[in-house]
mmCIF file as gemmi writes it, N, C-alpha and C atoms, coordinates in Angstrom:
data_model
loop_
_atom_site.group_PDB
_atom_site.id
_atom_site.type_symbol
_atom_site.label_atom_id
_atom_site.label_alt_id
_atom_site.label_comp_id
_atom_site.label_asym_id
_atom_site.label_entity_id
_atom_site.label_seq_id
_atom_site.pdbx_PDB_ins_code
_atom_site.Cartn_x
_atom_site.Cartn_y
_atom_site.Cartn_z
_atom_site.occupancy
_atom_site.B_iso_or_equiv
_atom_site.pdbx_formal_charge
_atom_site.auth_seq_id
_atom_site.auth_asym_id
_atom_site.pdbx_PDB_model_num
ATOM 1 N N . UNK Axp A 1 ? 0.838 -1.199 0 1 0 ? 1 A 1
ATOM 2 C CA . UNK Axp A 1 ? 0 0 0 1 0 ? 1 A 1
ATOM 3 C C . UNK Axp A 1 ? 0.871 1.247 0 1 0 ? 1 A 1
ATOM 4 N N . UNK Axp A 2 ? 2.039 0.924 0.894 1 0 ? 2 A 1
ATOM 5 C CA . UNK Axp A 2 ? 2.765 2.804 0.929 1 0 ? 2 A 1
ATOM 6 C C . UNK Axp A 2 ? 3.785 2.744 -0.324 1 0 ? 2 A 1
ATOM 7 N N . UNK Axp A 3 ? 4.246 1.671 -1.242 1 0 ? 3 A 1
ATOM 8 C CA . UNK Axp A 3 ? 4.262 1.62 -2.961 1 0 ? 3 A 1
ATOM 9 C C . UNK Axp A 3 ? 3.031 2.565 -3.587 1 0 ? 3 A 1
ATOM 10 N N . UNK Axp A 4 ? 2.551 1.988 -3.521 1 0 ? 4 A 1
ATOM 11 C CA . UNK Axp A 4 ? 1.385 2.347 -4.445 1 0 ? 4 A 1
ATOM 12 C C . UNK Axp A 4 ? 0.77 3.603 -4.193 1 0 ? 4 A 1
ATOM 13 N N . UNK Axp A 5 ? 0.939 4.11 -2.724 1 0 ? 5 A 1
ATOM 14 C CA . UNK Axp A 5 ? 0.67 5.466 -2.636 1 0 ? 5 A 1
ATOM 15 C C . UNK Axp A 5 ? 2.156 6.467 -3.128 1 0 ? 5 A 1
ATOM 16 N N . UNK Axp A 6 ? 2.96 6.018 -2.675 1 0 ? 6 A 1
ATOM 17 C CA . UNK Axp A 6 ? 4.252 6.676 -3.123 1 0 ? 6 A 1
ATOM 18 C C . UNK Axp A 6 ? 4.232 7.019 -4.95 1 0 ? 6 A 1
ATOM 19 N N . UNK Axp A 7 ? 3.678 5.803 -5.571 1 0 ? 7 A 1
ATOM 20 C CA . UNK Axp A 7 ? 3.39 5.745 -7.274 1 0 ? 7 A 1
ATOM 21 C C . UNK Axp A 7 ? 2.554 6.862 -7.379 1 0 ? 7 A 1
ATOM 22 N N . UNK Axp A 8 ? 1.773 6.508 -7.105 1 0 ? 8 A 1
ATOM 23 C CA . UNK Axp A 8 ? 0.484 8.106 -7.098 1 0 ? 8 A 1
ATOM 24 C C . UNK Axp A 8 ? 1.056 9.195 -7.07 1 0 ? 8 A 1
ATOM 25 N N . UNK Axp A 9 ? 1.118 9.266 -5.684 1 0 ? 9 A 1
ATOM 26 C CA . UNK Axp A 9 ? 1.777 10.785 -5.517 1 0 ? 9 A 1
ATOM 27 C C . UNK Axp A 9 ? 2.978 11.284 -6.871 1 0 ? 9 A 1
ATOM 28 N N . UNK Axp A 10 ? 3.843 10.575 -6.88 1 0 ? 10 A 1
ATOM 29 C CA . UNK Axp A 10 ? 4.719 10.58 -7.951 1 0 ? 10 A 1
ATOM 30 C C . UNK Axp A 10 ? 4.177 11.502 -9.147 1 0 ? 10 A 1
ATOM 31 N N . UNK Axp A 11 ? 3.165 10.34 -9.462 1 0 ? 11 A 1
ATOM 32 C CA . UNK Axp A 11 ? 2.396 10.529 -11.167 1 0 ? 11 A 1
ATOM 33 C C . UNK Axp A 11 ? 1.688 11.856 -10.817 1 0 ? 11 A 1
ATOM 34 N N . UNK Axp A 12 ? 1.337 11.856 -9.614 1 0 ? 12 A 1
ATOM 35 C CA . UNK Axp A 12 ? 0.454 13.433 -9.566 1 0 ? 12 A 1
ATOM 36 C C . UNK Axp A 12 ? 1.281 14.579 -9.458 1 0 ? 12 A 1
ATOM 37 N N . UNK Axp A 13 ? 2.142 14.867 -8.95 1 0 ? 13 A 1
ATOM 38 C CA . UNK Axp A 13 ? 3.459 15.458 -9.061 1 0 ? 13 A 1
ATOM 39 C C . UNK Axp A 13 ? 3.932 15.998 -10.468 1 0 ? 13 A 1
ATOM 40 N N . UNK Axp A 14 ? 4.057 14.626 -11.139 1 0 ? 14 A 1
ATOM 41 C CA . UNK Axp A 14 ? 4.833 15.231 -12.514 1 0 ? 14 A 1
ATOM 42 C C . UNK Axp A 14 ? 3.821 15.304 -13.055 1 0 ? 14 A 1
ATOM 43 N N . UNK Axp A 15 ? 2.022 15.289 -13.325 1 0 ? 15 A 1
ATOM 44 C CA . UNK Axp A 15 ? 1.293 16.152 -13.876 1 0 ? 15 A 1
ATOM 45 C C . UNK Axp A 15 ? 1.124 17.569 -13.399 1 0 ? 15 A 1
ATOM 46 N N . UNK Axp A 16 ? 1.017 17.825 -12.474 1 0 ? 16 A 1
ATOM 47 C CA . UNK Axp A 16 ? 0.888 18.914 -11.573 1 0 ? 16 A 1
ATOM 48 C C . UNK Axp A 16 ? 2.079 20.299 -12.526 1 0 ? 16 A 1
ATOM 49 N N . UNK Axp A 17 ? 3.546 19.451 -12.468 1 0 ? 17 A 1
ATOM 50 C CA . UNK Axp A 17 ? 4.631 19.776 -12.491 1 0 ? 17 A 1
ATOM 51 C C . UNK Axp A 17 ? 4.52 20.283 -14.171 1 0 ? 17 A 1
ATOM 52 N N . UNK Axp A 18 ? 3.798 19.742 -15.127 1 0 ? 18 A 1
ATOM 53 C CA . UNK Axp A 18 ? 3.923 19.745 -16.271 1 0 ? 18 A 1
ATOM 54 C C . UNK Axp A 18 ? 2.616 20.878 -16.806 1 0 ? 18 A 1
ATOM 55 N N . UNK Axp A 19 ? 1.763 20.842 -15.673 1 0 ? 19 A 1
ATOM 56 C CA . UNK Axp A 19 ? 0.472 22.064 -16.009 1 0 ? 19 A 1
ATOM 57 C C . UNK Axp A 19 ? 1.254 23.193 -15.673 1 0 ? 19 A 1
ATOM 58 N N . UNK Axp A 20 ? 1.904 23.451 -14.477 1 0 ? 20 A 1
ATOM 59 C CA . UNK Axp A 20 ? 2.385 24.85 -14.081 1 0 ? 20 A 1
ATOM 60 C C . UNK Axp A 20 ? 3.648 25.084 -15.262 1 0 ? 20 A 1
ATOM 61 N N . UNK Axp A 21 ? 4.137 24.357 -15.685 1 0 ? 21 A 1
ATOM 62 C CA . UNK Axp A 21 ? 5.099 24.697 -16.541 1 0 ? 21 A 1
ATOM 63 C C . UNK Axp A 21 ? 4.501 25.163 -18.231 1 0 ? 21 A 1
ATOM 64 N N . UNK Axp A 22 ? 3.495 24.364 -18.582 1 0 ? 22 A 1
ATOM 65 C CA . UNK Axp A 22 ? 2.387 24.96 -19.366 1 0 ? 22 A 1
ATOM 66 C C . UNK Axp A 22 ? 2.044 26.202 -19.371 1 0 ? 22 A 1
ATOM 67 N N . UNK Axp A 23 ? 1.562 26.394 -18.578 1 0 ? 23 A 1
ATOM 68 C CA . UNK Axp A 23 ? 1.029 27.678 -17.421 1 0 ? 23 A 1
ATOM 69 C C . UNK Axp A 23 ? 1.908 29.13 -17.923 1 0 ? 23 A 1
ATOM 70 N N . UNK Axp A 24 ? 3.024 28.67 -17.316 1 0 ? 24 A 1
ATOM 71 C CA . UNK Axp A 24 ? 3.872 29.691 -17.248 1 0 ? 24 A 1
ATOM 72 C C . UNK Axp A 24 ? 4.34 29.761 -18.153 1 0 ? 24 A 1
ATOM 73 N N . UNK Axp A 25 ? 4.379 29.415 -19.381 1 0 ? 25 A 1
ATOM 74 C CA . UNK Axp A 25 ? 5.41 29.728 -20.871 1 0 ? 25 A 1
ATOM 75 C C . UNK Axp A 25 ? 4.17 30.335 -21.447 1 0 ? 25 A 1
ATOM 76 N N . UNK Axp A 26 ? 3.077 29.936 -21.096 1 0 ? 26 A 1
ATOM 77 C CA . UNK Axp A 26 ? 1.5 30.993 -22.02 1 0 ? 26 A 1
ATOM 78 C C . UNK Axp A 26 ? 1.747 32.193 -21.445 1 0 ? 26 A 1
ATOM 79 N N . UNK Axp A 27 ? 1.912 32.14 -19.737 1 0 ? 27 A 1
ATOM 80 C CA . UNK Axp A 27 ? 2.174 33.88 -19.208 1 0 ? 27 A 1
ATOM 81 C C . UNK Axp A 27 ? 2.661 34.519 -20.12 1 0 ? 27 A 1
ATOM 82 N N . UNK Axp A 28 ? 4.516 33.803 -20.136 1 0 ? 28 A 1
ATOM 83 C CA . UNK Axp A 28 ? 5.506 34.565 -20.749 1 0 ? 28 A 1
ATOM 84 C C . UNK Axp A 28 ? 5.147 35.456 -21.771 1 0 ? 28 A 1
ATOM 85 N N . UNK Axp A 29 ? 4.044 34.443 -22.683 1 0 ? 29 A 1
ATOM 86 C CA . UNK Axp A 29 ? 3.957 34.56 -24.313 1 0 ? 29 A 1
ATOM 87 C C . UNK Axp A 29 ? 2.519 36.085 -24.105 1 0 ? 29 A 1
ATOM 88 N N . UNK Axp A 30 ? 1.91 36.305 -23.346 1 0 ? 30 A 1
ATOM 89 C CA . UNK Axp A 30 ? 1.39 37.247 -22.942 1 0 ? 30 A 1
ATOM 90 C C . UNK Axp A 30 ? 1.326 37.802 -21.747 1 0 ? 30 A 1
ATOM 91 N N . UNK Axp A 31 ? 2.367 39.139 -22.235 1 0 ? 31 A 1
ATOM 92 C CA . UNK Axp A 31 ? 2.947 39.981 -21.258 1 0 ? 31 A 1
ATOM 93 C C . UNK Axp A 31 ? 1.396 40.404 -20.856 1 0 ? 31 A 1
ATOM 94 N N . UNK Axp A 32 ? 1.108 41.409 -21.702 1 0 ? 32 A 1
ATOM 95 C CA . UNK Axp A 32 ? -0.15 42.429 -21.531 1 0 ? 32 A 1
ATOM 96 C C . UNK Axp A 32 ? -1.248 41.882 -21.883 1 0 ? 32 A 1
ATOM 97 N N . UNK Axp A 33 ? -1.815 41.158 -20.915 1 0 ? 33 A 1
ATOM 98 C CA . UNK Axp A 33 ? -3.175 40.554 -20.682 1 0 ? 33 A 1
ATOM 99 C C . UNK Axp A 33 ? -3.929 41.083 -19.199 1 0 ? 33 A 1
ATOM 100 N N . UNK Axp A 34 ? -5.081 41.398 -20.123 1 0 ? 34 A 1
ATOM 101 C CA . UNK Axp A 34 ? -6.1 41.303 -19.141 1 0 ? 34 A 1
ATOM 102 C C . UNK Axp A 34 ? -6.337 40.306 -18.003 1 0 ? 34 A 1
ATOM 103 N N . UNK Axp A 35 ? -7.028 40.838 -17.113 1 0 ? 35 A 1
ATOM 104 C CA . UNK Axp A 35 ? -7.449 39.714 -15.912 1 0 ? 35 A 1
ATOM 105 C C . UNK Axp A 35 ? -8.21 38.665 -16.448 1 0 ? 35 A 1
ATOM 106 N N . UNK Axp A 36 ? -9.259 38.891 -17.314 1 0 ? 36 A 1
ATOM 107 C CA . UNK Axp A 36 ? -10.226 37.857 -17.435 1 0 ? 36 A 1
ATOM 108 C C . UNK Axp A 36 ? -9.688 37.011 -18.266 1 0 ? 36 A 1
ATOM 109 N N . UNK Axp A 37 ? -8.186 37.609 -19.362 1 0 ? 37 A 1
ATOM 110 C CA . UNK Axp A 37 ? -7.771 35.982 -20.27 1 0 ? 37 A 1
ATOM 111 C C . UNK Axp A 37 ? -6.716 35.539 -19.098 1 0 ? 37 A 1
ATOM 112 N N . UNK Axp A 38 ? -6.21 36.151 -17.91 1 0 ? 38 A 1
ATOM 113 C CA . UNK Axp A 38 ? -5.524 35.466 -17.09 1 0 ? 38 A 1
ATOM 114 C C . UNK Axp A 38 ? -6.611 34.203 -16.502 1 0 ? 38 A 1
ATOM 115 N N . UNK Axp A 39 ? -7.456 34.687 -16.014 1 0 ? 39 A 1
ATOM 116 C CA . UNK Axp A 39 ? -7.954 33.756 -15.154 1 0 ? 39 A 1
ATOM 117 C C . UNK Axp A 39 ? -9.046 32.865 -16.262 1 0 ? 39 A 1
ATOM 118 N N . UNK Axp A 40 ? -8.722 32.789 -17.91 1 0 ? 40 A 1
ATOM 119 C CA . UNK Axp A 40 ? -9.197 31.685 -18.277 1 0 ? 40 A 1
ATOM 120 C C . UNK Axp A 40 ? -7.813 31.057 -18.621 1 0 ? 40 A 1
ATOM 121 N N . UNK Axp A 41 ? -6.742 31.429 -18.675 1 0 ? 41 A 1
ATOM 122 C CA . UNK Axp A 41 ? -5.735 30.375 -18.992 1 0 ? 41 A 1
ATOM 123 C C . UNK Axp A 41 ? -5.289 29.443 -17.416 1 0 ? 41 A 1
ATOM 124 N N . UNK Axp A 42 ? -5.654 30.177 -16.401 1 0 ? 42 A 1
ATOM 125 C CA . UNK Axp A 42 ? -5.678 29.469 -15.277 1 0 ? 42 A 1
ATOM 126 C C . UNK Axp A 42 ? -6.381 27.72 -15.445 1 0 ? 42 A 1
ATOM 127 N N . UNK Axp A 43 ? -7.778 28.327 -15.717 1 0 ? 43 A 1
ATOM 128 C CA . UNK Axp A 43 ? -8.733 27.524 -15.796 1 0 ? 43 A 1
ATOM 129 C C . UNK Axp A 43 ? -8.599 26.497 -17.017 1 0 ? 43 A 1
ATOM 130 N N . UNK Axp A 44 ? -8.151 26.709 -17.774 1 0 ? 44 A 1
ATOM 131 C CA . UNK Axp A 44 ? -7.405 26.101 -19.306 1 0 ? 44 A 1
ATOM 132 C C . UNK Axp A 44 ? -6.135 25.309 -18.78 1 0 ? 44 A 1
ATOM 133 N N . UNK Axp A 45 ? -5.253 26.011 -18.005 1 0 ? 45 A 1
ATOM 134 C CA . UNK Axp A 45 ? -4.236 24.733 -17.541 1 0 ? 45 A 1
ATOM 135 C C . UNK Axp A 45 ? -3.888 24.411 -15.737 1 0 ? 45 A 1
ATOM 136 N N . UNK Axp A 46 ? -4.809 24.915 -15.071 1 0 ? 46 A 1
ATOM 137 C CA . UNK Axp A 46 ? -4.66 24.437 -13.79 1 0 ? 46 A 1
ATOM 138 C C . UNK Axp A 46 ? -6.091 24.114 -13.226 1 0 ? 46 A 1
ATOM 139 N N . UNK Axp A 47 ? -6.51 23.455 -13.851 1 0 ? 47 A 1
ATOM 140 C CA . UNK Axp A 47 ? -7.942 23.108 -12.938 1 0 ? 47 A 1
ATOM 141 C C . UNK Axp A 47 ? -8.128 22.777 -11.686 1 0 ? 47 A 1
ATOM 142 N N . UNK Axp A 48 ? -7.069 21.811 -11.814 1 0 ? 48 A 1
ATOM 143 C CA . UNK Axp A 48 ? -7.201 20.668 -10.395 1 0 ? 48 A 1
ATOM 144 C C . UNK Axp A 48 ? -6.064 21.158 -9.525 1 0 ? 48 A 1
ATOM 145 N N . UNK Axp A 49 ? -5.754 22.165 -9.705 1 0 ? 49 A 1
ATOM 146 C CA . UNK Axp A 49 ? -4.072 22.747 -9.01 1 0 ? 49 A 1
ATOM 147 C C . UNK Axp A 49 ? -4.457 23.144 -7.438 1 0 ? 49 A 1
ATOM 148 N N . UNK Axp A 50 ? -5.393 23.484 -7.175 1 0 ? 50 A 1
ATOM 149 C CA . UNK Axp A 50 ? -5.992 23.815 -5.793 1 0 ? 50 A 1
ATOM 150 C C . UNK Axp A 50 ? -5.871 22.95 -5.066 1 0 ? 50 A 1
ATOM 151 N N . UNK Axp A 51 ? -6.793 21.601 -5.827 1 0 ? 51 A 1
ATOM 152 C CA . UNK Axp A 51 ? -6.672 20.149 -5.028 1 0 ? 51 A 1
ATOM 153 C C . UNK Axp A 51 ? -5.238 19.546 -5.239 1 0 ? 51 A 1
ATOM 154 N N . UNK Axp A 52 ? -4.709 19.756 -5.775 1 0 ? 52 A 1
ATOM 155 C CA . UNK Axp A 52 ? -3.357 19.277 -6.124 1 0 ? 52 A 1
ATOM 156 C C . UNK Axp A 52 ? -2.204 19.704 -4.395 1 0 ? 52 A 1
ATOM 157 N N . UNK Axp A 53 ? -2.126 21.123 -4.645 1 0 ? 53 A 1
ATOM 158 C CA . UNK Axp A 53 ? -1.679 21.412 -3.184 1 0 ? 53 A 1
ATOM 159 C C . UNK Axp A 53 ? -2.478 20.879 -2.065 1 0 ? 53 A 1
């Protein structure tokens, strides 16, 4: 069982790890954005990031 939770966590990690990195190269690519396309690219690549932490 503490395998298999250790696997999990892992795999959730390097998705987690691979949305915020997503995330942040769209920032880069728009400096001068509005709030409301910020908080749909949130929603576009961090959905589950709340529950994630």
């Amino acid at each position: 069982m503490k395998k298999a939770m250790k696997i999990l966590a892992e795999k959730m990690m390097a998705r987690t790890h691979k949305a915020v990195k997503n995330y942040q190269l769209e920032l880069q690519k728009k400096q001068d954005m509005a709030p409301a396309w910020w908080n749909m690219l949130y929603g576009k690549y961090l959905p589950d990031m709340d529950e994630a932490i």
